[in-house]
C-alpha positions as CSV (number, residue, x, y, z in Angstrom):
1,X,-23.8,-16.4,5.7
2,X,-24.6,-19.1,2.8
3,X,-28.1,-19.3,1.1
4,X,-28.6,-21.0,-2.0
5,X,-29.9,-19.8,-5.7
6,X,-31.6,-22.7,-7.8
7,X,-29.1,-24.2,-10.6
8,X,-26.5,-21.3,-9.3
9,X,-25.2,-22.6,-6.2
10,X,-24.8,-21.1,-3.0
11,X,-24.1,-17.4,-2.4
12,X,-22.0,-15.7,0.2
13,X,-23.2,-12.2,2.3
14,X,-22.1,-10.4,4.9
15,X,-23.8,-11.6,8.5
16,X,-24.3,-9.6,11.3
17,X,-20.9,-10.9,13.4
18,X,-19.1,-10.3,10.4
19,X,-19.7,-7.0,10.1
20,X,-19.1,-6.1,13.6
21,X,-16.0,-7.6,13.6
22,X,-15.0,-5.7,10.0
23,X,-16.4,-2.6,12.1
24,X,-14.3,-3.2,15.0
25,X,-11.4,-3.9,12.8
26,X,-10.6,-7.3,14.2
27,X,-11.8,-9.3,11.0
28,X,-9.1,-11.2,9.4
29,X,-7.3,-10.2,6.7
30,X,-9.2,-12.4,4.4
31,X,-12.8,-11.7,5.5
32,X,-12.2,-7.8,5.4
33,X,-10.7,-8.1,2.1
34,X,-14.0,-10.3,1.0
35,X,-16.5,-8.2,2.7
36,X,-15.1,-4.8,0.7
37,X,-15.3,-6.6,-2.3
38,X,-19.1,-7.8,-1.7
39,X,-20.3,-4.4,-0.9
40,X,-19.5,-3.0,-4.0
41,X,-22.4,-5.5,-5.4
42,X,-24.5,-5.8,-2.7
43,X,-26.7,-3.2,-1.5
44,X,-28.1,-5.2,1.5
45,X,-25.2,-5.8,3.2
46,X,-23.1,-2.8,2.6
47,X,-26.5,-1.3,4.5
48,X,-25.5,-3.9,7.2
49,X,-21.8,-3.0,7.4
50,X,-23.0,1.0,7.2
51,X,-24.9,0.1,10.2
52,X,-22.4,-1.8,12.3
53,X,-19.7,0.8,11.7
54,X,-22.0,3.7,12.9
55,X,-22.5,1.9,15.9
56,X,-19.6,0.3,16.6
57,X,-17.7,1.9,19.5
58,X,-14.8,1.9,17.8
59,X,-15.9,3.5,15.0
60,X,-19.3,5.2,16.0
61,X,-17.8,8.3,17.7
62,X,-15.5,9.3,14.8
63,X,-17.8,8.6,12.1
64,X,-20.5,11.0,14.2
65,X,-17.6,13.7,14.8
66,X,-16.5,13.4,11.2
67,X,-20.4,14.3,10.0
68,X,-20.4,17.3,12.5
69,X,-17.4,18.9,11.5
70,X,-18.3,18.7,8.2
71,X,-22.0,20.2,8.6
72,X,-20.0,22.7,10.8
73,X,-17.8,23.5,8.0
74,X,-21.0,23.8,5.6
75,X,-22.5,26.3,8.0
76,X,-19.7,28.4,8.3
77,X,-18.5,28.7,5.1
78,X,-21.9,28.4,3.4
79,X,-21.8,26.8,-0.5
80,X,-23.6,27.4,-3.8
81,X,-27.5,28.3,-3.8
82,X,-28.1,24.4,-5.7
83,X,-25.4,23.1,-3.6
84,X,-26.9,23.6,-0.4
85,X,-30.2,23.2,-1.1
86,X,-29.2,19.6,-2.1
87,X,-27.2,19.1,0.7
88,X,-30.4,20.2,2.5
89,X,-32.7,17.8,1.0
90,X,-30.1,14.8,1.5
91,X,-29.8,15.9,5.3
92,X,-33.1,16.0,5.6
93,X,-34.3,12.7,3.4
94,X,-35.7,9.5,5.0
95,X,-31.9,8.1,4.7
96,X,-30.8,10.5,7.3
97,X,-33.6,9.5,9.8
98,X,-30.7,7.4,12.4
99,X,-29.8,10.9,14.2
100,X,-26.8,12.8,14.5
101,X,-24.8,9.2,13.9
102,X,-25.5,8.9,10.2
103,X,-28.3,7.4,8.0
104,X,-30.0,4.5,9.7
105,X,-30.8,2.1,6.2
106,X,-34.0,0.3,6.2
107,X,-33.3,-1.0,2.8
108,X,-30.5,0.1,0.6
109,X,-32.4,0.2,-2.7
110,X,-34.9,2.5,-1.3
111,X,-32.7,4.5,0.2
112,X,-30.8,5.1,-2.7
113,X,-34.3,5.7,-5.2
114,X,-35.3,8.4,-2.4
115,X,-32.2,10.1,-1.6
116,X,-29.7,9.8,-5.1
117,X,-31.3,13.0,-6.5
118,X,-33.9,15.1,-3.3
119,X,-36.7,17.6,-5.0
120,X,-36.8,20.8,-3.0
121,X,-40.3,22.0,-3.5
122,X,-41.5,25.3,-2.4
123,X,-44.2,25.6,0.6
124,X,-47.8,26.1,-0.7
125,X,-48.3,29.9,0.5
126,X,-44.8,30.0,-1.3
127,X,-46.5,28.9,-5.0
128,X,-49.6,30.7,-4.2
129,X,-47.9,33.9,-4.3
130,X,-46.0,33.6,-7.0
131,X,-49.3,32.1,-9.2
132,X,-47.6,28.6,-9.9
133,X,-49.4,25.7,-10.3
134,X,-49.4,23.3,-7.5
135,X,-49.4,20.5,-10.1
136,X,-45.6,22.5,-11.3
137,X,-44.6,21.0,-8.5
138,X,-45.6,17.3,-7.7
139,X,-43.5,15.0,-4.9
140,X,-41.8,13.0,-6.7
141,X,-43.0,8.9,-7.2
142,X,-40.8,6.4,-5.9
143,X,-41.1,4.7,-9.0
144,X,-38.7,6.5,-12.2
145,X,-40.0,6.5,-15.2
146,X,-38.6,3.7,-17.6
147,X,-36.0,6.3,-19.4
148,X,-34.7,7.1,-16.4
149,X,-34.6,3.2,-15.0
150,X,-32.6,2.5,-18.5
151,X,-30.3,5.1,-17.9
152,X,-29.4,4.2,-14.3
153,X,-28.9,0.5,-15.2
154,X,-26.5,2.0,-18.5
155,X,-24.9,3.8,-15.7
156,X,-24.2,0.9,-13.2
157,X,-23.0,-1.0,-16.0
158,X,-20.9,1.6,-17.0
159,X,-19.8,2.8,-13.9
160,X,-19.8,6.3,-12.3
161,X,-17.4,7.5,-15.3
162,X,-19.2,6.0,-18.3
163,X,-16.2,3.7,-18.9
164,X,-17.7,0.1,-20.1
165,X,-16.9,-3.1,-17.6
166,X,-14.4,-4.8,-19.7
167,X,-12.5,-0.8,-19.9
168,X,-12.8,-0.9,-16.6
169,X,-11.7,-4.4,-15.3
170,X,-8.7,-3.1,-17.6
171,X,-8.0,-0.4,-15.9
172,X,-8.1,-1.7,-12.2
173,X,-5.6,-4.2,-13.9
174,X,-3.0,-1.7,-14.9
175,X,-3.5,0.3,-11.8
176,X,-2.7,-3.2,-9.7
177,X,0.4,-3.6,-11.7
178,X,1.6,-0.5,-10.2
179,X,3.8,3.1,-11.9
180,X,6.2,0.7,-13.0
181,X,4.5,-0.3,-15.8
182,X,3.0,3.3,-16.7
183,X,6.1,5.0,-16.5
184,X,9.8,5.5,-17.6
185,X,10.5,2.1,-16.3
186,X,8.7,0.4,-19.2
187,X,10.5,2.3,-21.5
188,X,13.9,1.6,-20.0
189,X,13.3,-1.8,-20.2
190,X,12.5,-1.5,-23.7
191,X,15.9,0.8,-24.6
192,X,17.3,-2.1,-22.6
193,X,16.4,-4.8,-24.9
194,X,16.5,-3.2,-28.0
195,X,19.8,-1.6,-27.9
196,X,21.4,-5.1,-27.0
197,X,19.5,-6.3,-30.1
198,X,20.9,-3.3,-31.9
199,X,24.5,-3.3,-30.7
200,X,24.8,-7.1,-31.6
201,X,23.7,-7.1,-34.5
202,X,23.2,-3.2,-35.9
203,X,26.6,-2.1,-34.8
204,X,28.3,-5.3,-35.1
205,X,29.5,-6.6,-31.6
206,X,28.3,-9.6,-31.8
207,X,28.6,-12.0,-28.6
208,X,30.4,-9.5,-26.5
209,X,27.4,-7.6,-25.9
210,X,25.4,-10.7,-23.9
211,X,28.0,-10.3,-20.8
212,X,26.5,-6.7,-20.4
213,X,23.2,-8.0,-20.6
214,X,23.9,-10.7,-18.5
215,X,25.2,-7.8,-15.6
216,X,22.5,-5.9,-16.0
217,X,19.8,-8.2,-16.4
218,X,19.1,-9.1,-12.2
219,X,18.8,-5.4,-11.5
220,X,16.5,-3.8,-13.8
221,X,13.4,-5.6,-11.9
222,X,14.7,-3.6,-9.1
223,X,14.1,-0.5,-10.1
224,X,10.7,-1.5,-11.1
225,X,10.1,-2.6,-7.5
226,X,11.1,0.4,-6.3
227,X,8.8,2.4,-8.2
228,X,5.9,0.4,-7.9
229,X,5.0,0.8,-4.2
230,X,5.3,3.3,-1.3
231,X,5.2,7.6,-0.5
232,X,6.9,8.8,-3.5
233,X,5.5,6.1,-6.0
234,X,2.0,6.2,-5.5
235,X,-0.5,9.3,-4.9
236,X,-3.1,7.0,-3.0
237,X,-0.2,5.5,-1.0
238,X,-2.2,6.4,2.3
239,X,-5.1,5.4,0.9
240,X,-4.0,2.4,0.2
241,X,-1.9,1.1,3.1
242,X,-5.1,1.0,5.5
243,X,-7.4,-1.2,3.4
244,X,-6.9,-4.7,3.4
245,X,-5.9,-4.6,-0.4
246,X,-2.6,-2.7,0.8
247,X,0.6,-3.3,2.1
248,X,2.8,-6.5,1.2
249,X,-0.6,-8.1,-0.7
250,X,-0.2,-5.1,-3.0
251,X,3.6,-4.9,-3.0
252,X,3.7,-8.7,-4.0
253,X,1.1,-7.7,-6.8
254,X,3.3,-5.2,-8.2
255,X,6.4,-6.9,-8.0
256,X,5.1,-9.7,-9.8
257,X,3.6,-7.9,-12.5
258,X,7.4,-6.3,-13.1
259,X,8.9,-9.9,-13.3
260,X,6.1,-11.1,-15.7
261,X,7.0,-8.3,-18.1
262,X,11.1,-8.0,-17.7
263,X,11.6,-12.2,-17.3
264,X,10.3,-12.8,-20.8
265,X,11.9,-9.6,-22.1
266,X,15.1,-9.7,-21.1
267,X,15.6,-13.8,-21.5
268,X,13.8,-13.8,-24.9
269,X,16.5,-10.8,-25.3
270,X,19.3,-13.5,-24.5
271,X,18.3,-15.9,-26.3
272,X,18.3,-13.8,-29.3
273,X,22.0,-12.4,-28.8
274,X,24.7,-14.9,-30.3
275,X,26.0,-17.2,-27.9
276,X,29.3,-16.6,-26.2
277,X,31.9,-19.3,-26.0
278,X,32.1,-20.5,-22.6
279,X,29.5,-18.4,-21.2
280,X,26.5,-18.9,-19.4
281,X,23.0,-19.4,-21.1
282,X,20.5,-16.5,-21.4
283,X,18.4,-17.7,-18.2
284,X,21.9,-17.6,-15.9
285,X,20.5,-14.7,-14.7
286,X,16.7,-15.4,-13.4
287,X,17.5,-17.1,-10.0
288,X,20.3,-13.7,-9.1
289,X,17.6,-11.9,-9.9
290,X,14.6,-13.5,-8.2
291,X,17.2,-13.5,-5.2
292,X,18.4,-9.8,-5.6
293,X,14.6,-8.9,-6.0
294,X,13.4,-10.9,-3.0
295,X,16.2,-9.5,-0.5
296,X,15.0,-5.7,-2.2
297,X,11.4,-6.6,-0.8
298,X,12.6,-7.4,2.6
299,X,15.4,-4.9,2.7
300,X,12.4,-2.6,2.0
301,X,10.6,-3.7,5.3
302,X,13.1,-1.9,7.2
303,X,14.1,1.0,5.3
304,X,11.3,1.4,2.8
305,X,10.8,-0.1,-0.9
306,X,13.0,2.7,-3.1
307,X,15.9,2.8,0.0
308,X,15.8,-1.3,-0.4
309,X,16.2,-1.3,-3.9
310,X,18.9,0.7,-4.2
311,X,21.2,-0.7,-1.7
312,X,20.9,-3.8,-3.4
313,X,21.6,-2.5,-6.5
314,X,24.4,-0.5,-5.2
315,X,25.8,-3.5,-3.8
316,X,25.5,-5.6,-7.0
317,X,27.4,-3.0,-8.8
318,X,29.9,-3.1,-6.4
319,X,30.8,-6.7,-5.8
320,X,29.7,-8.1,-9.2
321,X,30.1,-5.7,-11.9
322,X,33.0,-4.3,-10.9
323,X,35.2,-7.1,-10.3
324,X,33.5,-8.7,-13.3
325,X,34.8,-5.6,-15.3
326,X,38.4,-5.6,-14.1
327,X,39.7,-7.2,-17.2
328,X,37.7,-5.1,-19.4
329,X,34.5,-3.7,-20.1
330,X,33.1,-5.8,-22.9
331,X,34.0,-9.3,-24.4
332,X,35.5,-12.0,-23.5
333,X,37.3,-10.5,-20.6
334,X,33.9,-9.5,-19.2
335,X,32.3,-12.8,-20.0
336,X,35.4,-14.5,-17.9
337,X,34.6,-11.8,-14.7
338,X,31.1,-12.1,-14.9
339,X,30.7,-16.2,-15.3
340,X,31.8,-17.5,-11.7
341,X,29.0,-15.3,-10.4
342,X,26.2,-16.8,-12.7
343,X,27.9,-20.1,-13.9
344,X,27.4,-23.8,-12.6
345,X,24.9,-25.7,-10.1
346,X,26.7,-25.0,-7.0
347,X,26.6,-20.7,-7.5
348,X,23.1,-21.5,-9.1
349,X,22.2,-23.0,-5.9
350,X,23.3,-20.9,-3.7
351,X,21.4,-18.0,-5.2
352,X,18.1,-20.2,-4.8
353,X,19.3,-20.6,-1.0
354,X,19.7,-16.8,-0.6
355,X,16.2,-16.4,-2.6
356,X,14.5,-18.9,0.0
357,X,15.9,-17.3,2.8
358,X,15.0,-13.4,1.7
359,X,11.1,-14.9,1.0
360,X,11.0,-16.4,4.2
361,X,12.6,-12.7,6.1
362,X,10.2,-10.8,4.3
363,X,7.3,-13.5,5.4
364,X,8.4,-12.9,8.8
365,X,8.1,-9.1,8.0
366,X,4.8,-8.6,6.4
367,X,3.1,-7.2,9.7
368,X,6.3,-4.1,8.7
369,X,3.8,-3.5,5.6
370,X,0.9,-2.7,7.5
371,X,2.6,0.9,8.6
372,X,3.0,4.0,6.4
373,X,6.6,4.2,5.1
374,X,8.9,7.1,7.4
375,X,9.8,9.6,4.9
């Protein structure tokens, strides 16, 4: 649903068949993916979406068990004097006025103004015999006081944690680029490049240290891929696989962002290293290892990301590096092992034909995604 804002254009929201196909889970990919996003801005219709999926039969009954297991819980076990009187008041607020299904939202702003922070008042026989002043305890206005309206809109802006918007937009970027980035990988890649630098021109090797580089090169984004999605990488990984921001979309994400930060890297690396007689240049190795990463991703659609990654890798090491290293493990007796595998258009073209077909395998595969990983 479209409706339009003077000067601003028009502006999308969540209608009523929308929502109870999100609700009923058949919503395309897309539209689920837009309608989460929307609902964290707009009050209105994440009251909409609330409502669908409480009475959607797909969705009603669990969402009602869910809330009576948990009151269940509450009453058995019992919680902290303020606790439960605020759980109290929320269960008993104008929010909660839909039944044992869940809140039924007339309008989400008042909803939230009445319920984000319930008064529990004392009865008046209660203050009479304690001698407090009726006035000690006045029902709240709907209407905060201006301090308090300054502080909520400080806090929106802010976020739940305090953390300003740009800090934050930051963060959700580094979290979509995935462990890769935030851990040991990072710094592996670093060692990587640096010691080439260092051994080439610290400890005096010269051109004979590109052919390692050049072998190592296409699978160093490989371990990034495998430690930037699934079980072991990620805490949230369940989380994660069943929203519409998961599976391949995420994995994609990820792998991306570990290309963008070894491609540069390691080719500005190459370039930097003097040039071998003979050899091949320092982007020989960017289409094996697009291709190498690509048939990781869709080798992981069967067997999982980290499983994926490593039999590629192992199988690199095995048909490439060590018959590249037959004559010798550095100079030109490596550079002469390792160029038929990266040198000329014809083996440069047939890593782009094994790239093109691993994207199009792992297009065919995406629905594989979807599932949790087997352990």
């Amino acid at each position: 649903m479209r409706r339009e804002r003077p000067g601003r254009g028009p502006v999308w929201h969540v209608d009523a068949e929308l929502a109870a196909r999100y609700a009923g889970g058949t919503a395309a990919e897309s539209d689920a993916w837009s309608v989460e996003k929307h609902v964290e801005a707009c009050g209105a219709c994440a009251a909409q979406v609330s409502s669908a999926a409480r009475t959607a039969p797909e969705t009603g009954p669990l969402l009602a068990g869910i809330r009576a297991a948990v009151l269940e819980r509450v009453a058995t076990e019992g919680l902290p004097d303020r606790a439960a009187a605020e759980a109290r008041g929320a269960v008993n607020s104008p929010a909660y006025a839909g039944g044992p299904e869940g809140p039924a939202y007339g309008n989400a702003g008042a909803a939230a103004s009445t319920t984000a922070s319930p008064r529990i008042t004392a009865s008046p026989a209660a203050r009479a015999s304690t001698g407090e002043s009726p006035a000690a305890h006045a029902a709240p206005t709907t209407n905060p006081p201006a301090d308090a309206r300054t502080s909520a809109t400080h806090t929106t802006a802010a976020g739940a944690t305090g953390v300003s918007p740009r800090l934050s937009r930051a963060a959700r970027v580094l979290w979509a680029a995935g462990p890769a980035l935030r851990g040991a990988w990072a710094v592996a890649l670093g060692v990587v490049v640096l010691g080439a630098l260092g051994l080439s021109y610290g400890a005096g090797l010269g051109a004979s240290v590109r052919p390692l580089l050049l072998v190592t090169a296409p699978v160093l984004p490989l371990a990034g891929v495998a430690l930037s999605y699934g079980r072991h990488a990620d805490p949230l990984y369940e989380v994660v696989t069943s929203t519409p921001s998961g599976g391949l979309r995420l994995l994609l994400v990820r792998a991306a962002a570990v290309l963008g930060v070894s491609v540069p890297a390691l080719t500005l690396a190459g370039a930097a290293l003097p040039p071998a007689a003979g050899g091949p240049g320092a982007a020989a190795w960017l289409l094996p290892g697009l291709a190498l990463t690509l048939a990781a991703l869709a080798l992981g659609s069967f067997v999982g990301s980290r499983r994926g990654a490593a039999a590629v890798g192992g199988a690199w090491a095995l048909f490439v590096v060590a018959p590249a290293t037959v004559g010798g493990p550095a100079g030109a007796a490596l550079m002469a092992g390792a160029a038929p595998y990266f040198s000329g258009p014809a083996v440069q073209s047939g890593w782009a034909a094994g790239a093109l077909a691993c994207a199009l395998l792992l297009a065919a595969r995406r629905r594989s995604f979807d599932h949790l990983e087997t352990p």
